[in-house]
C-alpha positions in Angstrom: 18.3 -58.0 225.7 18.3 -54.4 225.2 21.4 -52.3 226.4 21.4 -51.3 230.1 22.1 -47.4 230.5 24.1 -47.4 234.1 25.1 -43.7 235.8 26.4 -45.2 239.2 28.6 -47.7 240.2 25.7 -48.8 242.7 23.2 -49.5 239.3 26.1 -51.5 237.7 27.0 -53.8 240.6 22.9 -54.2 240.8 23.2 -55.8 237.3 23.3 -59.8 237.2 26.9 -60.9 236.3 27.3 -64.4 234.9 30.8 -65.0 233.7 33.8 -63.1 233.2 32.8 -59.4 232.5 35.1 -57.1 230.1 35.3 -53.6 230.1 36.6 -51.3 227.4 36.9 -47.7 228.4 36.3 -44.6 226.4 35.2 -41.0 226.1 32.1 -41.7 224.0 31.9 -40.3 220.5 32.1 -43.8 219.7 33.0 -45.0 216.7 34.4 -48.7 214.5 37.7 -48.4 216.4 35.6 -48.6 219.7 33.1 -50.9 218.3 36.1 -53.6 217.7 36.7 -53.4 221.4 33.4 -54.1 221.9 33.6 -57.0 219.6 36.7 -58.4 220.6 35.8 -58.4 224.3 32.4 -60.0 223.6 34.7 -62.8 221.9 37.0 -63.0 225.1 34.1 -63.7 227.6 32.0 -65.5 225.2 28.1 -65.3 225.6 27.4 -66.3 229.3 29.8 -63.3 230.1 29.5 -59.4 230.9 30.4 -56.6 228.4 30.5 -52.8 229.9 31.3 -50.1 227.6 32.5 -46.4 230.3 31.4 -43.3 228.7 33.2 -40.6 230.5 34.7 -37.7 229.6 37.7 -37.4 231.9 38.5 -34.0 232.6 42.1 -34.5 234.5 43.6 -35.6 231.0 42.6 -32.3 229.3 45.3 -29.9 229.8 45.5 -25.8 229.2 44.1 -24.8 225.9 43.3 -28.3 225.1 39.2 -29.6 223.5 37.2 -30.6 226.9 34.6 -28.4 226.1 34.3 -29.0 222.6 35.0 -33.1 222.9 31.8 -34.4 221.4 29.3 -35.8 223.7 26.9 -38.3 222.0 25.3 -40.9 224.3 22.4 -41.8 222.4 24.4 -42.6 219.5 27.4 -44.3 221.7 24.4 -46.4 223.0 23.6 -47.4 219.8 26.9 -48.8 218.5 27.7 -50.5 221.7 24.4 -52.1 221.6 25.2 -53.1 217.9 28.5 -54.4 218.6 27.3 -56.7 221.7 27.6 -55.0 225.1 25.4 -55.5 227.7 26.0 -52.3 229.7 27.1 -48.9 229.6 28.5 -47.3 232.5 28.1 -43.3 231.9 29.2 -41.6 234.9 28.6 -37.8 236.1 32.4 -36.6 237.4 30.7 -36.4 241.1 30.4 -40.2 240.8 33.9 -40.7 239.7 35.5 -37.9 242.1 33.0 -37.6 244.7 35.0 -35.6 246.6 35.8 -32.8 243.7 39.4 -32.9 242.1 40.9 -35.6 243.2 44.1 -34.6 245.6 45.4 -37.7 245.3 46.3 -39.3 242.0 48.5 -42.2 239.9 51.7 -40.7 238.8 52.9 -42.3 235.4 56.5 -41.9 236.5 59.3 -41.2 233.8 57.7 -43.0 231.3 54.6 -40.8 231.6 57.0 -37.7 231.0 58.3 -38.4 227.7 57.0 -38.2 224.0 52.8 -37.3 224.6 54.1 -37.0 228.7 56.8 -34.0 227.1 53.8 -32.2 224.9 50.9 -32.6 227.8 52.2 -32.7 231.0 50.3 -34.6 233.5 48.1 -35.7 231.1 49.1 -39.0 231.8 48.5 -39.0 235.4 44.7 -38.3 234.4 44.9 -40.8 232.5 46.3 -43.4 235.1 44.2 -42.4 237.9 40.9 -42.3 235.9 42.0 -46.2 234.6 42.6 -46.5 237.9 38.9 -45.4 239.3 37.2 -46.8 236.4 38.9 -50.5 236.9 37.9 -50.2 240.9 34.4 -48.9 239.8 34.0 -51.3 237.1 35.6 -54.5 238.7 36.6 -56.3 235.2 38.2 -59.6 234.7 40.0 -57.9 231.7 40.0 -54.4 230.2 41.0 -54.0 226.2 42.4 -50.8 225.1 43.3 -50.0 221.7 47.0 -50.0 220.5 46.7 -46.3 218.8 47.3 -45.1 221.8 50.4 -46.9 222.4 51.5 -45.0 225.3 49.0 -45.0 227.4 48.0 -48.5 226.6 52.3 -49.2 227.9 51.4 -47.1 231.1 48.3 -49.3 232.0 50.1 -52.3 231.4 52.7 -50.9 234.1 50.5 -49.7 236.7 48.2 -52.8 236.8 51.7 -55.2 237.3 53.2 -52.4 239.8 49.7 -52.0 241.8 48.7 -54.8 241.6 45.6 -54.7 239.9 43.5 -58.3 239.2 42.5 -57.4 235.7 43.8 -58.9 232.6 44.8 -56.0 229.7 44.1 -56.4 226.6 45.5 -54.5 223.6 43.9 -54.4 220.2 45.1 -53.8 216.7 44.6 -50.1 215.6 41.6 -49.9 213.2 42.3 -47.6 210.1 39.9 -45.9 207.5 40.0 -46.9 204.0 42.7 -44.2 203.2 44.9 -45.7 206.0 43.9 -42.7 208.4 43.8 -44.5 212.2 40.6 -44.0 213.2 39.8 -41.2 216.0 37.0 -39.4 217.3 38.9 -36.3 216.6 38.9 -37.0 212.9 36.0 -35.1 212.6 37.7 -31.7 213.1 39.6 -32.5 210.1 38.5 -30.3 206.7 39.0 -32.4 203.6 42.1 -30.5 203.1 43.5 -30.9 206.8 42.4 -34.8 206.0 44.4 -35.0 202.7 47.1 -33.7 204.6 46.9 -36.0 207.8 47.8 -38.6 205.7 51.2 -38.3 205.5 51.1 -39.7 208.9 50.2 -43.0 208.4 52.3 -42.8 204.9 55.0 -42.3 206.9 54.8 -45.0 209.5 54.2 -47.7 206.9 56.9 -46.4 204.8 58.8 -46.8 208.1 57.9 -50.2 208.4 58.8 -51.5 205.1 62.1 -50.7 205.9 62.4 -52.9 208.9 64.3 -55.8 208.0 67.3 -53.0 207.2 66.9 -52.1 210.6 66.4 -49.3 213.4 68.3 -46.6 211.3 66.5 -47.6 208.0 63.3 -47.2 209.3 63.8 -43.8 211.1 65.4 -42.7 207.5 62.3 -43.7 205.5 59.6 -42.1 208.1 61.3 -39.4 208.0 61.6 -38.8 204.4 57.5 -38.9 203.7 57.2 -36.3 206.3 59.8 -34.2 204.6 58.7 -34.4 201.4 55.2 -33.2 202.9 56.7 -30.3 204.2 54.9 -27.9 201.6 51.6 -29.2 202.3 48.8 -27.1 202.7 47.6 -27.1 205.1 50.7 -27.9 206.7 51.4 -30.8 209.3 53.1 -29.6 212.2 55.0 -32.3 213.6 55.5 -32.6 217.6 57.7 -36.2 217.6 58.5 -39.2 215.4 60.1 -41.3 217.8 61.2 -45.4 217.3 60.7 -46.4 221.1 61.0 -49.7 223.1 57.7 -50.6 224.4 59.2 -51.5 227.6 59.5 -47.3 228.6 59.3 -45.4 225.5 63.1 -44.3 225.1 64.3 -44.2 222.0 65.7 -47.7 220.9 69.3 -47.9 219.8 70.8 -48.9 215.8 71.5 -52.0 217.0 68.3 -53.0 218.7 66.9 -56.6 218.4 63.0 -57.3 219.4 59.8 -55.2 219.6 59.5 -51.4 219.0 56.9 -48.7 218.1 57.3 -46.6 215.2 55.5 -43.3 216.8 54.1 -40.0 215.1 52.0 -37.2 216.5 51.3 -33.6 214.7 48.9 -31.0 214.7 47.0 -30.4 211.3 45.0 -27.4 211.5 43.7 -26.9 215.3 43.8 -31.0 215.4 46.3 -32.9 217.1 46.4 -36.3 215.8 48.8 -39.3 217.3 49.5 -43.1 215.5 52.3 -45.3 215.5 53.0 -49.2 214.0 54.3 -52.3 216.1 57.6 -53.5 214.7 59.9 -56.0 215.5 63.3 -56.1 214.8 65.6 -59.5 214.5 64.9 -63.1 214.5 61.1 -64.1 215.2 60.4 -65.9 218.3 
């Protein structure tokens, strides 16, 4: 069955639904971190169920200064590798069909959790975020929606805003999916020269050096990140780091020396004009 191109919520509801139907949500510019969504969602509803890839490039989340015009918009190609990776639909939306009545005046606020780490460096950019989830899931009307853990954050936020609101959807979140050199894989990775690249890599250098330190703890790990970074600090092109924070999942404050349990290791930086984020799970303590 060939890939059904939707523009309205009307044309998706039109489309037969057998099964559960999973959506996974992005900007287009789609690329192998999207296609294992894809994948992994065609897995969770199995082949009598619905797959629907959104392509929409949300413009609340863009803040002052920030890419929305220059965010690369490639539908044919999306089409192509959601196809490839099993969905049955996209769902590609004008902004009249998503705010039909211009910007919106009334919105999802991410609360205090949306106002630290990425929340302190774009303001409101969460509360696009949320209310765009929050139109897309309405629009969409999922039985689950998977969202990739690179964006750690924002995948916490949803989590929170479906259990607080009420939402009927199951969220799924997905393993980051990293380049051969460890880079996390991002649509923005294409800004990157092959000098800003080399350099970028002291990112993810830095979070696994991080968590190879884990069993010594909270303090050890923060110690080790750390260290990579400043040892990168003559790098040219140099990274420009905005946080490197070891957070509680729960709200994103920073966990404590002695804390037992989950955490994220969390690092974003400009290199160049491009801002890139990443982070590892950890868990510190006994298992189970």
């Amino acid at each position: 069955m060939t890939i059904q191109l939707t523009r309205t919520a009307e044309e998706l509801r039109a489309l037969p639904r057998g099964g559960r139907r999973a959506v996974v949500m992005t900007m287009g510019a789609l690329h192998e971190g999207h296609a294992t969504l894809v994948r992994e969602a065609r897995e969770l509803v199995g082949p009598d169920g619905q797959v629907v890839v959104t392509v929409f490039v949300n413009p609340l989340q863009f803040g002052a200064g920030e890419d929305l015009d220059r965010y690369p918009r490639t539908l044919d190609a999306d089409l192509a590798v959601a196809e490839k990776a099993g969905a049955d639909a996209v769902f590609a939306p004008a902004a009249e069909e998503v705010y039909p009545g211009g910007e919106p005046q009334v919105r999802i606020s991410a609360g205090p959790m949306g106002e630290r780490l990425e929340g302190a460096f774009r303001p409101g950019h969460f509360d696009g975020v949320l209310t765009v989830v929050a139109k897309l899931l309405h629009l969409t009307a999922p039985d689950l929606a998977l969202y990739g853990q690179k964006d750690a954050q924002q995948l916490a936020l949803i989590r929170r805003m479906v259990r607080d609101l009420n939402f009927p959807v199951e969220i799924v979140g997905v393993p980051t999916v990293r380049e051969d050199d460890h880079l996390a894989l991002s649509s923005r990775n294409r800004y990157l020269s092959a000098a800003e690249r080399a350099s970028a890599l002291t990112l993810s250098r830095a979070l696994l050096s991080g968590a190879a330190s884990a069993a010594e703890g909270p303090a050890a790990v923060r110690r080790a990140a750390r260290a990579v970074l400043e040892e990168a600090a003559g790098l040219e092109p140099p990274v420009v780091l905005d946080y490197l924070a070891l957070v509680d999942p729960a709200d994103f404050t920073e966990v404590t020396d002695g804390h037992t349990g989950e955490a994220v290791l969390a690092v974003a930086a400009k290199v160049g004009t491009t801002r890139l984020i990443d982070n590892v799970p950890l868990r510190f303590g006994a298992q189970g």
